[in-house]
BALOVEX-637190 format. One record per residue: residue number from 1; residue in one letter; x, y, z of N, C-alpha, C, CB in turn. Coordinates in nm, 4 decimals, padded with zeros to 6 digits, m for minus. Glycine has a CB too. Layout:
BALOVEX-637190
NODE|k|r|nc1|nc2|nc3|cac1|cac2|cac3|cc1|cc2|cc3|cbc1|cbc2|cbc3
NODE|NUM|A|X|Y|Z|X|Y|Z|X|Y|Z|X|Y|Z $
...
//
This chain:
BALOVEX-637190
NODE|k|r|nc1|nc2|nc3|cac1|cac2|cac3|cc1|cc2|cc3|cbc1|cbc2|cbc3
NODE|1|X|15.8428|06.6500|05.6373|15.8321|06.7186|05.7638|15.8739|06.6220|05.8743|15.6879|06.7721|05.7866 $
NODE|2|X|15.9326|06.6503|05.9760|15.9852|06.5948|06.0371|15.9086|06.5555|06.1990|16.0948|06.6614|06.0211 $
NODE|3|X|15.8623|06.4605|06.2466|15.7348|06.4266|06.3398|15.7850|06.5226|06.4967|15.7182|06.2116|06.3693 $
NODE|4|X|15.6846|06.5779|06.4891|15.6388|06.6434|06.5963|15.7445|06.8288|06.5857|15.6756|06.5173|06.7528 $
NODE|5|X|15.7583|06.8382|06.4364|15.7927|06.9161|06.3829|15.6783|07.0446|06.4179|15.8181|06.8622|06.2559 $
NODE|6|X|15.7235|07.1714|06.4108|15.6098|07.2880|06.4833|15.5916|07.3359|06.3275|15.6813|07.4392|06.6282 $
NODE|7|X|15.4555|07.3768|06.3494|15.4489|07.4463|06.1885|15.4724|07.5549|06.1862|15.3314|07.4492|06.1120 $
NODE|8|X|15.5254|07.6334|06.1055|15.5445|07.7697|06.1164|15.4470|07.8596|05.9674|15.7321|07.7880|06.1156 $
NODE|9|X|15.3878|07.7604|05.9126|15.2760|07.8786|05.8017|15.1702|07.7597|05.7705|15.3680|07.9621|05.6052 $
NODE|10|X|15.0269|07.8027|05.7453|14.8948|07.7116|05.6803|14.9934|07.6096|05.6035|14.7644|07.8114|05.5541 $
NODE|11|X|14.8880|07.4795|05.6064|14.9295|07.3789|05.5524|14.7544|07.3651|05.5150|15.0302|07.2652|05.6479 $
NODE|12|X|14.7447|07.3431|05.3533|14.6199|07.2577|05.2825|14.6038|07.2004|05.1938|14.5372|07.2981|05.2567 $
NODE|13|X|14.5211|07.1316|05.1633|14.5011|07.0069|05.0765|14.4197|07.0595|04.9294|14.4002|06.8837|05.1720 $
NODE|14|X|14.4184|07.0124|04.8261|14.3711|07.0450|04.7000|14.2942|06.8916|04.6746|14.5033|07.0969|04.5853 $
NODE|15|X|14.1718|06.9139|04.6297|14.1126|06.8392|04.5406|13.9902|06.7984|04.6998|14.2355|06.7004|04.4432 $
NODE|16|X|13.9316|06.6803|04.6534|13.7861|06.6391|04.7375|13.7749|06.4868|04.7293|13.6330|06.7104|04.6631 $
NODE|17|X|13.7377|06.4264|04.8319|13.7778|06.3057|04.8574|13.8469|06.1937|04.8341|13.7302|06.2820|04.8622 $
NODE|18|X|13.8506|06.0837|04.7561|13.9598|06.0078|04.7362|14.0518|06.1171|04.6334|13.9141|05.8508|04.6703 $
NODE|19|X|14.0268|06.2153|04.5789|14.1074|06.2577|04.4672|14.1995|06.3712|04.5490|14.0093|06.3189|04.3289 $
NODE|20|X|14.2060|06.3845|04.6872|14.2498|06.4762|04.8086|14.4214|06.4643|04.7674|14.1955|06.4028|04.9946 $
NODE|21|X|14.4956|06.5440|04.7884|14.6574|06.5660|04.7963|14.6774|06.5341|04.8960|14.7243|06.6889|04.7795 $
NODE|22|X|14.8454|06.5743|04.8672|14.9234|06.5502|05.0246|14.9393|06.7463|05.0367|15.1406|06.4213|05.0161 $
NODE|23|X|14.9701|06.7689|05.1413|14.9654|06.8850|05.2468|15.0898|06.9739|05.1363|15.0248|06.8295|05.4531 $
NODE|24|X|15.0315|07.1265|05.1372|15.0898|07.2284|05.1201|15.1302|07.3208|05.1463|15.0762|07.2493|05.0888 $
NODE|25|X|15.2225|07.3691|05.1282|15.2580|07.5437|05.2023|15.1054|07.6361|05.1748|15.4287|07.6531|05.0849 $
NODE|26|X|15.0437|07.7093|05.2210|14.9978|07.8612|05.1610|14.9952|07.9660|05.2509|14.8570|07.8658|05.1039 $
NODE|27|X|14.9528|08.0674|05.1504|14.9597|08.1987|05.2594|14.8451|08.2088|05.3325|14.9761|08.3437|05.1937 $
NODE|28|X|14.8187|08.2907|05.4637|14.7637|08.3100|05.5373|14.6462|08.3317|05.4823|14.8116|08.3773|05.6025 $
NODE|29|X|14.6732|08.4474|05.3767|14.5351|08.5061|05.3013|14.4551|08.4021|05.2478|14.5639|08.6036|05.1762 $
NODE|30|X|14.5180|08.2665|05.1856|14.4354|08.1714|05.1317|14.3714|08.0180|05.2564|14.5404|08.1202|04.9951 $
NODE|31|X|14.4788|08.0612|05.2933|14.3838|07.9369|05.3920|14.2637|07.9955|05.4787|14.4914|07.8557|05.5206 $
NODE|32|X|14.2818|08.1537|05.4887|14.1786|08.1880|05.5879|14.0535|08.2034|05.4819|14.2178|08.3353|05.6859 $
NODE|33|X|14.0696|08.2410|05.3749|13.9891|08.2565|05.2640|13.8883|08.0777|05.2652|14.1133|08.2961|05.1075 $
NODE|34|X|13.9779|07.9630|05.2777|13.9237|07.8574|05.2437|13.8429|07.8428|05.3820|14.0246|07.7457|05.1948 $
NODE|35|X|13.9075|07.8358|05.5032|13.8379|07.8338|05.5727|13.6922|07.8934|05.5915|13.9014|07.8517|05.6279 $
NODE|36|X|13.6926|07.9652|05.5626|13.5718|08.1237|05.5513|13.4422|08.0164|05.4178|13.7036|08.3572|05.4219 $
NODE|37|X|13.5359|07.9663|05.3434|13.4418|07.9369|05.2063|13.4118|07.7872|05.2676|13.5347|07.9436|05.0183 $
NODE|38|X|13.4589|07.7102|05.3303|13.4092|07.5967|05.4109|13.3142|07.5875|05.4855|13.4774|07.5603|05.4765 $
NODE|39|X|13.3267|07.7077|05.5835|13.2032|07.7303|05.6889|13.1079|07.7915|05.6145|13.2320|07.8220|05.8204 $
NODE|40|X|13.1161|07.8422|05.5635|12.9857|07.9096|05.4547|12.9163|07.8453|05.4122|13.0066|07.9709|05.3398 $
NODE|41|X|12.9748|07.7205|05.3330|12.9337|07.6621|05.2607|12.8315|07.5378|05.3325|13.0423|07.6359|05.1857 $
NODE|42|X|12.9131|07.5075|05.4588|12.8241|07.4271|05.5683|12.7584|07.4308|05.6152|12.8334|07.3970|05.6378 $
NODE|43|X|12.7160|07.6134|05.6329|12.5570|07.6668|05.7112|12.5627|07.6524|05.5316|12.5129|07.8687|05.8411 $
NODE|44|X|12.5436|07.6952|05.4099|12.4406|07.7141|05.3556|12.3839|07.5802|05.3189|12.4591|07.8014|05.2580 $
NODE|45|X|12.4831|07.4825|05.3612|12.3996|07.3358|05.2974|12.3419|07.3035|05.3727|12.4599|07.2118|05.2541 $
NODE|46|X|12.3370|07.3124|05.5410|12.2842|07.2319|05.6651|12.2038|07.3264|05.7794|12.4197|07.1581|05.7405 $
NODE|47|X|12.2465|07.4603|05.7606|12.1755|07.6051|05.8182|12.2443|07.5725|05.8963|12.0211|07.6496|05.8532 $
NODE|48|X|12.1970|07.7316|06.0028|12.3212|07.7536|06.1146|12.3281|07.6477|06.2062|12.3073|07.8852|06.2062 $
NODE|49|X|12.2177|07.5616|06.2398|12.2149|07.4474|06.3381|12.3009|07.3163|06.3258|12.0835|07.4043|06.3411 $
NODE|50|X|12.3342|07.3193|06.1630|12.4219|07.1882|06.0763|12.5684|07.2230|06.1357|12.4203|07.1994|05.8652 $
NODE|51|X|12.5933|07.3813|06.2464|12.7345|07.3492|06.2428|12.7836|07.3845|06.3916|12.8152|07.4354|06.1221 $
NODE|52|X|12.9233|07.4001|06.4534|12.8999|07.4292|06.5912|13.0680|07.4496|06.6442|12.8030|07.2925|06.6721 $
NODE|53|X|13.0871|07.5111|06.7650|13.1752|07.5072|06.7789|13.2406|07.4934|06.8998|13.1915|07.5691|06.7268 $
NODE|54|X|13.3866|07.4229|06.9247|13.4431|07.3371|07.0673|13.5407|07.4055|07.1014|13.4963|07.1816|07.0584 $
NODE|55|X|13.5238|07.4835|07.1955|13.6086|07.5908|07.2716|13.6695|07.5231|07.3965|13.5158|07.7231|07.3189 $
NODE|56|X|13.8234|07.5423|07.3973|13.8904|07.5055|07.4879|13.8890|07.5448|07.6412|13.9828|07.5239|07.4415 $
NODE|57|X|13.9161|07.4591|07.7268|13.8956|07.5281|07.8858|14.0310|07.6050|07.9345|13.8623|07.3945|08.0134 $
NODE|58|X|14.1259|07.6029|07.8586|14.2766|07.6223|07.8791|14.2341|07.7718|07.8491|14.4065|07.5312|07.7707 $
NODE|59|X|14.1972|07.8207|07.7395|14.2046|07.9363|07.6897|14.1514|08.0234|07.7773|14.1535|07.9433|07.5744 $
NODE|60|X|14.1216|08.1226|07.7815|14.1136|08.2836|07.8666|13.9337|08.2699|07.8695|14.1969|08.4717|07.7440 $
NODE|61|X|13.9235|08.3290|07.9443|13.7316|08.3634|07.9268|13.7360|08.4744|07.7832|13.6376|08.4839|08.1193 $
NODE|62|X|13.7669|08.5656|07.7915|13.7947|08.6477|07.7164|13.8084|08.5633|07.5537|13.9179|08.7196|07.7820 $
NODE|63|X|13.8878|08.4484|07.4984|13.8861|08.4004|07.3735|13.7479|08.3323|07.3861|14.0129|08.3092|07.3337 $
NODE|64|X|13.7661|08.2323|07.4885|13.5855|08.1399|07.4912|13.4896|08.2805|07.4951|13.5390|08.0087|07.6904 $
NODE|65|X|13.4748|08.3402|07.5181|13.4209|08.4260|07.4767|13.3645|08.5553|07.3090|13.4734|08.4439|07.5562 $
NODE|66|X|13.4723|08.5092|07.2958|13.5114|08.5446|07.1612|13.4365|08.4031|07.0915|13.6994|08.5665|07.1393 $
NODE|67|X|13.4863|08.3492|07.0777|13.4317|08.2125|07.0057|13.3236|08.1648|06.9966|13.4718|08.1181|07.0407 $
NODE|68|X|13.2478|08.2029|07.1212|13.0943|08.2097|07.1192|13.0287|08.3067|07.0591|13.0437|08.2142|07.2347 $
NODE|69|X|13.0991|08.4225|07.1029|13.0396|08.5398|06.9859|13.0450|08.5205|06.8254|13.1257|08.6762|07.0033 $
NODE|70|X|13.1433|08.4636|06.7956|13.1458|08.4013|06.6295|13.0780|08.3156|06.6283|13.2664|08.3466|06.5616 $
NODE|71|X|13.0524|08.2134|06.6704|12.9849|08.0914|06.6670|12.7872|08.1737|06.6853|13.0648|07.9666|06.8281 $
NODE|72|X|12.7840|08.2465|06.7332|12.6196|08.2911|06.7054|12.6294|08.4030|06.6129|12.5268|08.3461|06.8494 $
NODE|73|X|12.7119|08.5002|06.6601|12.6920|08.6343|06.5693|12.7202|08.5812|06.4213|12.8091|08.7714|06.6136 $
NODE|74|X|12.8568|08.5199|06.3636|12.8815|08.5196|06.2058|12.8216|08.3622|06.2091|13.0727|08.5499|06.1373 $
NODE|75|X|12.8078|08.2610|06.2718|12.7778|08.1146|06.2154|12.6060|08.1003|06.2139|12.8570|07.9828|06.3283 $
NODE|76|X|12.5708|08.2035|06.3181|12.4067|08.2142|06.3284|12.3681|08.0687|06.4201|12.3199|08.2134|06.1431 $
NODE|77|X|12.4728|08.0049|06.4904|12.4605|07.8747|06.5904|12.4573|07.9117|06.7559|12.6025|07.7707|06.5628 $
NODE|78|X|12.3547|07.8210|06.7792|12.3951|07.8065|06.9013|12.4621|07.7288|06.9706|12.3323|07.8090|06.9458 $
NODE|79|X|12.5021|07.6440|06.8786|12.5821|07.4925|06.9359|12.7484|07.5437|07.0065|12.6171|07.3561|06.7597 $
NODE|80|X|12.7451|07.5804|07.0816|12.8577|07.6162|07.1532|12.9310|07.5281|07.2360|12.8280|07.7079|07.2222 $
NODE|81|X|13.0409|07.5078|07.2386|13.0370|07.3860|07.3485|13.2082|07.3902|07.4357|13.0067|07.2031|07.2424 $
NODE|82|X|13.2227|07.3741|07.5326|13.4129|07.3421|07.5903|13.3963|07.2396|07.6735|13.5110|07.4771|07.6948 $
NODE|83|X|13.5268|07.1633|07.7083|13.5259|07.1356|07.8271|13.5527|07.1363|07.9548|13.5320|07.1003|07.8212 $
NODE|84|X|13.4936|07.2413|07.9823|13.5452|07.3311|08.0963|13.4256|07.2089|08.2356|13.4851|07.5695|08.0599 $
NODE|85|X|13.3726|07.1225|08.1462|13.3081|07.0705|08.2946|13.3956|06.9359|08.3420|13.1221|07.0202|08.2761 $
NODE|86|X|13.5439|06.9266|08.2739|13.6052|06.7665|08.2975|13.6926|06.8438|08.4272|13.7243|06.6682|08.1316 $
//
């Protein structure tokens, strides 16, 4: 890949710590799938408080908004956070 190259589809890794790959093509359906099985897996090891999420000040009220609603409604967190105070 070529530096500062734009991605145009998911890029992820196979395997778990030192035994980790180098970066792959996949489809949408599977990286959102992994993603989904990551966060899951992080409230169920640490509960909803073990996880949290950093919403941009650039973005719309309307997405920070959105993001907070996922971040309590599906993560069950309150840890919400942007930096909308710099």
């Amino acid at each position: 890949m070529k530096p500062f190259a734009r991605l145009t589809q998911p890029l992820v890794r196979d395997g778990h710590g030192s035994e980790r790959s180098e970066l792959r093509p996949a489809s949408w359906d599977e990286a959102l799938a992994r993603t989904a099985a990551g966060l899951g897996s992080a409230v169920a090891a640490h509960g909803p408080k073990g996880v949290g999420l950093f919403s941009c000040s650039k973005s719309t009220n309307e997405v920070n908004y959105l993001a907070g609603k996922f971040a309590r409604v599906v993560l069950g967190s309150n840890n919400v956070d942007s930096c909308n105070r710099t």
